[in-house]
Each structure stands twice: as C-alpha cells, then as structure tokens.
C-alpha positions as CSV (number, residue, x, y, z in Angstrom):
1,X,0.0,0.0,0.0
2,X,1.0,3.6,-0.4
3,X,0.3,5.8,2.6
4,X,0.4,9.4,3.1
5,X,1.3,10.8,6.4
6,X,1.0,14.4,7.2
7,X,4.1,15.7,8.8
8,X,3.7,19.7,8.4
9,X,3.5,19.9,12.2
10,X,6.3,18.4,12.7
11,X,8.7,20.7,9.9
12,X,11.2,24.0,10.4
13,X,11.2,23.1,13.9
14,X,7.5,24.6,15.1
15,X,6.2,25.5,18.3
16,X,4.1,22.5,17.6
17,X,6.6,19.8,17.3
18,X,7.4,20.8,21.5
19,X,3.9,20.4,22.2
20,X,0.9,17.6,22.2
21,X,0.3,17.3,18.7
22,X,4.3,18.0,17.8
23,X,5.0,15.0,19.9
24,X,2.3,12.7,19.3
25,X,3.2,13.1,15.3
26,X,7.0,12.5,16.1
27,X,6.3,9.2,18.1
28,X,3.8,7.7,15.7
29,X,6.1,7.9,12.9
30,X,9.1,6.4,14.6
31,X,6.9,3.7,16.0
32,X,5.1,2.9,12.5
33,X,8.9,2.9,10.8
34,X,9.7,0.2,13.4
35,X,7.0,-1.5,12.6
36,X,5.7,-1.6,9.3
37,X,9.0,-2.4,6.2
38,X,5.6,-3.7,3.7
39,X,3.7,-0.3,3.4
40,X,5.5,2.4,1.1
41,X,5.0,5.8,3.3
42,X,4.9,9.6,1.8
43,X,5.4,11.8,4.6
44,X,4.2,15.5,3.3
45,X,5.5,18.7,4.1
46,X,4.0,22.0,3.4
47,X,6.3,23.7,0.8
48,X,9.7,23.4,-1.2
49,X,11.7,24.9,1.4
50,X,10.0,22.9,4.0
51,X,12.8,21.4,5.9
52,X,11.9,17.6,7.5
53,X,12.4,16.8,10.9
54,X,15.2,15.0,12.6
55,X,13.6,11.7,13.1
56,X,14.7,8.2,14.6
57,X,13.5,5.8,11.7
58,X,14.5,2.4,11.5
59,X,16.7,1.2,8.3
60,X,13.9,-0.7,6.7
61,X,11.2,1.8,6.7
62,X,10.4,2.7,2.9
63,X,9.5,6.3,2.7
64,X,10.0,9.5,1.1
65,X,9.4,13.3,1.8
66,X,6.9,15.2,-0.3
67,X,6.9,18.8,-0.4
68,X,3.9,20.6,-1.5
69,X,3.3,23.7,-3.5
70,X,3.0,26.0,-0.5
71,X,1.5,29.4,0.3
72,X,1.0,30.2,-3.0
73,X,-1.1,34.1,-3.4
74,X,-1.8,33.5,0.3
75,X,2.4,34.1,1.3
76,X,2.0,37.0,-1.1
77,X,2.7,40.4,1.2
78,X,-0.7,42.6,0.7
79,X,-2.4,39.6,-1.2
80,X,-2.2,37.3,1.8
81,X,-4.9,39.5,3.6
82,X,-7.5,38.4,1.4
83,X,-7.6,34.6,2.9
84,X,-8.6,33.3,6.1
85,X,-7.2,29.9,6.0
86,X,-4.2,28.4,4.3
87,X,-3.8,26.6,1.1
88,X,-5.1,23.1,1.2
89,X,-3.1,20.1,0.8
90,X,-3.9,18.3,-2.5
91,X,-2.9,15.0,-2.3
92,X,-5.4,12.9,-4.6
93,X,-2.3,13.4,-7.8
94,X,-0.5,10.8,-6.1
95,X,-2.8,8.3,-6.0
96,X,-2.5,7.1,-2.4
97,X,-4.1,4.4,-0.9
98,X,-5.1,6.3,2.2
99,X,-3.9,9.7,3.9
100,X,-3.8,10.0,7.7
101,X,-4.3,13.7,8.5
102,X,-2.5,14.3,11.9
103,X,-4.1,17.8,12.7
104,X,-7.1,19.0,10.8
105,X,-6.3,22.9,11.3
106,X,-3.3,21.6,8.6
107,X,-5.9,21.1,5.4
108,X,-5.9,18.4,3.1
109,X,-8.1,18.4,-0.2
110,X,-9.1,15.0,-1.5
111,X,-12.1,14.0,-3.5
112,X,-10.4,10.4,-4.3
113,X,-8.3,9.2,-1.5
114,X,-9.5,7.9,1.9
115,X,-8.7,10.6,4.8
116,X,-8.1,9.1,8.4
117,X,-8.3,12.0,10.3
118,X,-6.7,11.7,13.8
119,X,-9.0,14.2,17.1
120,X,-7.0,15.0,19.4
121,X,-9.7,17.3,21.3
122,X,-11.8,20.3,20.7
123,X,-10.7,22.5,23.4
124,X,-10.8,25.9,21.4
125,X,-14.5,25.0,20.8
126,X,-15.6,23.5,24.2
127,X,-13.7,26.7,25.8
128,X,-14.7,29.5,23.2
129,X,-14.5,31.9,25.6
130,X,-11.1,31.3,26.9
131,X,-9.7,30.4,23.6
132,X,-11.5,32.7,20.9
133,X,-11.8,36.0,22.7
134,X,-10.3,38.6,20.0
135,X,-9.8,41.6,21.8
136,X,-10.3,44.8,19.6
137,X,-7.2,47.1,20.2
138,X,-7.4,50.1,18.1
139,X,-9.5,51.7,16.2
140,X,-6.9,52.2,13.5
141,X,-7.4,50.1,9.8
142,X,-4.9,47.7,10.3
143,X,-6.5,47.0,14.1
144,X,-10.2,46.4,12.5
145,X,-8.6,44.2,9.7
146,X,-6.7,42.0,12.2
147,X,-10.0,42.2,14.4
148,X,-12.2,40.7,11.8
149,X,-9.4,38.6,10.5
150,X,-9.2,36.8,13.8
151,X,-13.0,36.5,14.0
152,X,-13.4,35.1,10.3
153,X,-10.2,32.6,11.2
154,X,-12.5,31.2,14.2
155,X,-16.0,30.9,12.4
156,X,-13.9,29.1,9.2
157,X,-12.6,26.4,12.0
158,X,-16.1,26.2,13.2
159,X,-17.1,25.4,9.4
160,X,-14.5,23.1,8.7
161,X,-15.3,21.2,12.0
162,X,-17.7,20.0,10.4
163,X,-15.9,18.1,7.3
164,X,-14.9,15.5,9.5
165,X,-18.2,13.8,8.1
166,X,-16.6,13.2,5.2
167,X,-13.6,11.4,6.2
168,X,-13.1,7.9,5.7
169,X,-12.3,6.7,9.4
170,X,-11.3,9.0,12.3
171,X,-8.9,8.2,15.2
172,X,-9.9,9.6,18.8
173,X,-6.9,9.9,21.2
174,X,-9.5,9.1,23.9
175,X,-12.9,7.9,24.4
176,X,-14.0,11.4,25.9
177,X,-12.8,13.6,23.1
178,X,-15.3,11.0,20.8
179,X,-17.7,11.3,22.8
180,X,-17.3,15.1,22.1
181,X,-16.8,14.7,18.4
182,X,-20.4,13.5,17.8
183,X,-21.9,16.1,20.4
184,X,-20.1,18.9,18.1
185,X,-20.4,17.8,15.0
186,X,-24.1,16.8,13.7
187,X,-24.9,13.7,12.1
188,X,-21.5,12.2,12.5
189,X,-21.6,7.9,12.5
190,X,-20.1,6.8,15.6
191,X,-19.0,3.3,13.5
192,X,-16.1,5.4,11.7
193,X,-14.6,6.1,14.9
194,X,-11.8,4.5,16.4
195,X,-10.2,4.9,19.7
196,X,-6.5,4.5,19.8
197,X,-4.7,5.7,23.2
198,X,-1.4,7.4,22.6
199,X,1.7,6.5,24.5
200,X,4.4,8.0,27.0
201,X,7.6,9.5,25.5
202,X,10.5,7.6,25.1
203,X,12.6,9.6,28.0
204,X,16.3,8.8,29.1
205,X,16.1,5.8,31.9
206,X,19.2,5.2,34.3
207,X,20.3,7.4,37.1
208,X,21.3,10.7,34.6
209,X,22.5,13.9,36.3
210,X,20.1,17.2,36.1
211,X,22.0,20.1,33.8
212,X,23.8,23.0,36.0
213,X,21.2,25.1,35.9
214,X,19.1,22.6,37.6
215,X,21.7,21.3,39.9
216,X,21.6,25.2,41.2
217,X,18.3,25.0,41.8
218,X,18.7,23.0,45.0
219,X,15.5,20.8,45.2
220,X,14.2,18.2,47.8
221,X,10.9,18.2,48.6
222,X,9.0,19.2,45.1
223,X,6.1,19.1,43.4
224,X,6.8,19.3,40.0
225,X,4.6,20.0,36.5
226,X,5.4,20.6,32.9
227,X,2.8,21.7,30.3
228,X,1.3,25.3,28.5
229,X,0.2,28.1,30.6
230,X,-3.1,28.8,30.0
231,X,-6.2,29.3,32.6
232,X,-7.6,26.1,31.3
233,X,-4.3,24.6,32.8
234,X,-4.8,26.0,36.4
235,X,-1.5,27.1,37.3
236,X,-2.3,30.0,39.1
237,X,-4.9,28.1,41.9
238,X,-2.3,25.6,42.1
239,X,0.6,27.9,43.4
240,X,-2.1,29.9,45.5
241,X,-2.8,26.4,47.2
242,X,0.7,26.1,48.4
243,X,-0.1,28.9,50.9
244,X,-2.4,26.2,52.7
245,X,0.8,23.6,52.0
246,X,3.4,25.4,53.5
247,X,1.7,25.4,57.1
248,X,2.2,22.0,57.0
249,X,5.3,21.5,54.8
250,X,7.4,24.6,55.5
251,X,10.1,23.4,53.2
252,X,7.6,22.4,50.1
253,X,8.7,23.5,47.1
254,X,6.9,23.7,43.5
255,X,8.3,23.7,40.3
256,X,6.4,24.8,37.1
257,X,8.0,24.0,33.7
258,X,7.2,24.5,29.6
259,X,7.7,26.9,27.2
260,X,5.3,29.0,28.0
261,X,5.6,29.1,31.3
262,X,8.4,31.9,31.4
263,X,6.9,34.0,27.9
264,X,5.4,37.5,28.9
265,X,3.2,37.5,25.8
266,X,1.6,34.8,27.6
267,X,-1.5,36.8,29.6
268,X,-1.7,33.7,32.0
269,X,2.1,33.2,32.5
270,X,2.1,36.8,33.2
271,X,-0.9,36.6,36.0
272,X,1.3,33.1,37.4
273,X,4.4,35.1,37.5
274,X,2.5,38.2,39.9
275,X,0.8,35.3,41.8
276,X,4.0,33.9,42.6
277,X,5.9,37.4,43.8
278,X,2.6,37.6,46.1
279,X,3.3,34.6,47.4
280,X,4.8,34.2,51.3
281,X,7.6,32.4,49.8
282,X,8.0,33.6,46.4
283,X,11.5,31.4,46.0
284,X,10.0,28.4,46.6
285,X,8.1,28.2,43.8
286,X,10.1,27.8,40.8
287,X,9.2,29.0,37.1
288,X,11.4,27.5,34.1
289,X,10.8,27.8,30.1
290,X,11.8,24.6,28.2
291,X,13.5,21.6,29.8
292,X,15.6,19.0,28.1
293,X,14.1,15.4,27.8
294,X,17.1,14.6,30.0
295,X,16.2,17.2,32.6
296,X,12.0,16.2,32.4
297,X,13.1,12.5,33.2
298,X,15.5,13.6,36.1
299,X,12.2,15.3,37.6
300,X,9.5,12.5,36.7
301,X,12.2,10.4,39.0
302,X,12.8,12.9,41.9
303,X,9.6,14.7,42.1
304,X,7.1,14.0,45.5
305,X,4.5,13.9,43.0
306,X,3.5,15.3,39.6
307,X,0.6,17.4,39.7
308,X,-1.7,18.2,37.1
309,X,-4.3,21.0,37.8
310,X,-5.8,20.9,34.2
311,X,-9.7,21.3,34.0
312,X,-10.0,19.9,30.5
313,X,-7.3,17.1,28.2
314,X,-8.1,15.4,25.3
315,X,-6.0,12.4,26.7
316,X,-3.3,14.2,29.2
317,X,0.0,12.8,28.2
318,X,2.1,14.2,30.7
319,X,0.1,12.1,33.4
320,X,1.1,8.9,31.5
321,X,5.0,9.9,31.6
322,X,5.1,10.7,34.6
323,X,3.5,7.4,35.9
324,X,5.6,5.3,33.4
325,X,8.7,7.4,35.1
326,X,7.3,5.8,38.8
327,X,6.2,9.7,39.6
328,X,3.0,9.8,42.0
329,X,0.5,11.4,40.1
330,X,-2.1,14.0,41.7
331,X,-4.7,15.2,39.3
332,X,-8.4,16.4,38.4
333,X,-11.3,13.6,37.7
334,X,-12.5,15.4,34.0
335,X,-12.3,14.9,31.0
336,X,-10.0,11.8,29.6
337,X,-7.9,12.2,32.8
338,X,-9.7,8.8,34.8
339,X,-9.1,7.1,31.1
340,X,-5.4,7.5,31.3
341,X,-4.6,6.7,34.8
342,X,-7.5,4.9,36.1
343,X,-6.3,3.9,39.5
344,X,-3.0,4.6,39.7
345,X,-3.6,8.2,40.4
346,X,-4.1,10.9,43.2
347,X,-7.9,12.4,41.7
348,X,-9.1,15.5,43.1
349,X,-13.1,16.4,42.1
350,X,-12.7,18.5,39.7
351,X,-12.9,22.1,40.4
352,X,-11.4,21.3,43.9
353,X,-8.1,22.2,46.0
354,X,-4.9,20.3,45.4
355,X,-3.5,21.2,48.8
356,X,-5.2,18.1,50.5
357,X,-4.1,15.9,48.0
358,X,-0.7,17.3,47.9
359,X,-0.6,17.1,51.5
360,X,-1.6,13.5,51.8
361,X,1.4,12.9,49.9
362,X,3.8,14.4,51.4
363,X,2.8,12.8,54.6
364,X,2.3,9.3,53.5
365,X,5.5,7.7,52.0
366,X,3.9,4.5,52.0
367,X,1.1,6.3,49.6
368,X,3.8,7.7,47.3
369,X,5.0,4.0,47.1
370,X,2.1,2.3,46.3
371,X,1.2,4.8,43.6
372,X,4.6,4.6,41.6
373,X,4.0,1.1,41.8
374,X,0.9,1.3,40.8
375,X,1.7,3.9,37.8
376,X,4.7,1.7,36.5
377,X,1.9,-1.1,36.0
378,X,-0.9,1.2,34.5
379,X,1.7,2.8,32.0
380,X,2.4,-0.6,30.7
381,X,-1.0,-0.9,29.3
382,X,-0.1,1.9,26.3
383,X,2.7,1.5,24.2
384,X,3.4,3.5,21.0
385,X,4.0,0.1,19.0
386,X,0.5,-0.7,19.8
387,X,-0.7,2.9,18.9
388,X,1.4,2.8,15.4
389,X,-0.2,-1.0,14.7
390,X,-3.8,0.1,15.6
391,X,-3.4,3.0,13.0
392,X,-1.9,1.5,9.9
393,X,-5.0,-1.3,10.4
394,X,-7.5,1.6,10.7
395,X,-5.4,2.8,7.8
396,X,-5.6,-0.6,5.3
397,X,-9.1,-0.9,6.6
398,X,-10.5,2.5,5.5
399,X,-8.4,2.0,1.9
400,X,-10.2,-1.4,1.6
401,X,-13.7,0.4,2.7
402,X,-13.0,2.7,-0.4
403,X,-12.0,0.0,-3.1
C-alpha cells in the first residue's frame, strides 16, 4: 500500500513539534517505521523549502518526503490578507491508498483518497471563551482588519469542523474527546470512529545527572509539573494552594515548567508570574521555560509527585509519563484524565483544592509508594507500538472500505 502521512507539524522546527500534537506526530512515525517495512509511506511537508524533521526511523522503513506547493497568493505580502485559511493540501495526484491527517487545522483536499483524520480534542471550541476572545485594540485600519481577521479565522474552523463527516475513518486519542466529536459535530456515524490511546515519551532511563542550571536549583521536597500556561491549565490556583501547603510543609517547594511558562506574551504566565511574587515564599516556587528530555526525566524520577491541575485534556499525556517514570500522580477527575490513569492516580473532584491531595502525599510515604508502583503497571498498558499498529489497520481498513 501507499500511505500518506502528514508531517507539516512536525517541519522548520515549530512550536508544535514541542507540544501535544508535535510530539504525538513524532512518536507515531518512529513507531510505524519500526513497525511496518511492507507499506511504502509519503510523509508531506507543506512547501519546497520545507525542511523535514530529525527523526529516529529504522533502516527498513520505505519512505520519502513530499513537499507541496506552499503558500501560494496567500504568502503573497498585501495579497495574503484576502484569505482566512491556508492553502489546502492536494494529495489525490499521487494516487494514495489512504492519507492519515494528523491535525485538521493543517488542510488536506481529497475527493479520491481515503482521509483518516486523527481528534486530538476540541478544546478551542468547548472553551470558546477562553480560547477565541479577540480583543479589539485600536481603532486604527490595520486593528479592525486583524479584528475581523481573527473572527473570520475562528468561524472558518467552526465550518471546517464540520468536514470530518466526510472522512473515511477517524482516530480519537480518547474515548471522551469521541464522545465530544459526535456532540459537536451533527450527524456524524459513531462506527467510523476509532479509539487508539497514545503513549508515553520515550525519555532517558538510568540514574542521569540534572544540567547545571538545575543542579543550582537545589530541590528536595518538590512538586513538579510541565505543560502550557493557559487558565484552562490551572497554574495559578495551584501555586495559590501552596499557601495552605506550607503550614504543613514549611520546606515544600513547586516547580512549574514548559515553554510558556516563562513567555510574557503569555496573559496567563504573566498573572502566574505576579501570583507567585505575592506569594509568602515567592523562592520556593520555581518558574522554568523549556527543559531537556534529559532534565524532564530527572524530575518525573525525583519529584514527590507530579501534579496536574488541568480542568479539560483530550487524553493528558504528561500524566502517563510521569506514571511510566514511577512519579505519583495528583490530578483532576475530568475529562480523559480517569481514562489515562484509572487507579493509579491521586484524583481530586474536579474544580477542587490540590492542597489536600498534595498534603496526603507528602505525609504518606507508603502512599507515594504504592502509587509509583501502581503507575509503573498502568503505564504498561499503552505503548506506542501498539498505537502505530492500531493506525496503519484503521489505515488498510478505510483504503479497503474505499475500493
């Protein structure tokens, strides 16, 4: 068979390839070169100058990079304002056998070939208010353009929501974020989705030393997480709550981490950074930018626990890391959290105080035990081997479904 894989996420080095969908799209395609030396793979990339990204494949895996045409009239300086959305993909000229669409804010356009588009959630529509706000600055032309710009950009999304009626099969990262596929988009058949879970990262293992400028840090007793800042993400409650923490734990120290954690043109990291200068003990709560995969594995080991305030994940990676690392995890109830660490988790009702929960750890080293134990086991249960087999079958089945 002849598969296309969209890898525009993944290209030039983009925020994205740091984040959820960057690093779900990097693992998949290792895995599914380590597993699959039958299937001839075209992994597409938005333009000429597109440059591919630094991947682990294995020597066997048969594939080649296609670049498409790129921006085209939309890249165009003046012309550009004139579209909303970028240039679709075409892909039905190389007569694939099916395409698996990784992200569908990157477009594809295919009347011929069978699209398996992959839902990873629908946060920005769930959360319109957090996430589409589009403040009007000025009253100046170039303001109002951007203004309505931003405005058009959101109700085309809303429109093209929609198409994922007309793809062949669709991959859910979790049962919750199907459940709100159908609610959002109308007269969708529930028999064309699949769910396949995603997997941890492959992190460095072994007894690795922290880089200098964590060494200076001097940690002990940490709580540690590592994620976006956003208010969906609950950063800000979560350092307040170690107010109530440090009458117990005087010495407890938190540590926040991910490249947006540190950006001022982040309005949320901004609010966390004044939260934490309020705070009674402003220098035990630690704010750092983007951490090595060496440095993310030395805290999964040492942390007290990994805490997770989010109020909303499409499957919550990060949870599954850290409990494949042995970390305790403490986290909210919602969403596709209880699908990802069913047990072998810490889960505060949603909406709630982590301080209890925190504090419960902290004094119960047995507790800590148990649930490293008990996350080592659960983490076992997702693989990316299995994710990467489950999708080229969901593949070969919607390309036999067409013919």
């Amino acid at each position: 068979m002849k598969i296309g894989i969209d890898a525009r996420s993944l290209e030039n080095n983009t925020t994205a390839q740091y984040r959820g969908i960057g690093r779900y799209a990097a693992e998949l395609l290792e895995a599914i070169s380590q597993v699959d030396h039958q299937n001839e793979y075209f992994l597409f990339l938005s333009q000429p100058s597109a440059q591919p990204p630094a991947l682990n494949f294995h020597k066997d895996f048969r594939y080649r990079y296609v670049h498409g045409k790129g921006a085209g009239l939309r890249g165009v300086k003046y012309i550009r304002i004139l579209f909303i959305r970028p240039r679709k993909l075409a892909i039905d000229k190389y007569k694939l056998d099916a395409f698996l669409q990784l992200d569908f804010v990157h477009r594809v356009h295919a009347r011929r070939t069978p699209l398996v588009c992959v839902v990873h959630d629908l946060i920005p529509f769930i959360f319109k208010d957090l996430y589409q706000q589009v403040p009007l600055s000025g009253h100046t032309p170039g303001h109002i353009i951007g203004y309505s710009r931003a405005k058009l950009h959101w109700r085309a999304l809303e429109h093209e929501l929609q198409d994922f009626r007309h793809c062949s099969r669709i991959i859910s990262i979790s049962e919750h974020t199907k459940q709100d596929l159908l609610r959002m988009v109308e007269g969708l058949d529930a028999r064309k989705i699949d769910v396949v879970y995603e997997a941890g990262g492959n992190l460095p293992t072994g007894q690795a030393k922290p880089s200098a400028a964590i060494s200076k840090l001097h940690l002990d007793q940490f709580l540690f997480y590592v994620g976006g800042a956003d208010p969906r993400k609950g950063l800000v409650r979560l350092a307040e709550s170690f107010e109530q923490v440090w009458h117990k734990f005087p010495d407890a120290q938190l540590v926040l981490s991910g490249k947006e954690i540190v950006n001022p043109d982040v309005p949320e990291a901004v609010r966390l950074k004044d939260m934490v200068a309020s705070l009674s003990k402003p220098k035990q709560v630690f704010l750092l930018g983007y951490i090595s995969d060496n440095d993310l594995a030395w805290f999964y080991r040492h942390a007290a626990a990994f805490v997770f305030p989010s109020r909303y994940e499409g499957f919550g990676l990060p949870v599954l890391e850290a409990m494949q690392a042995g970390c305790p995890v403490i986290a909210y109830n919602n969403s596709s959290i209880p699908e990802v660490a069913g047990e072998a988790a810490l889960l505060v009702e949603d909406g709630g105080s982590f301080a209890p929960a925190i504090e419960k750890l902290l004094a119960t080293p047995k507790l800590r035990a148990e649930l490293s134990d008990l996350g080592r086991q659960r983490a076992q249960n997702f693989s990316w081997s299995k994710t990467a087999q489950q999708t080229i079958d969901i593949l070969m089945t919607a390309a036999k479904e067409q013919r």
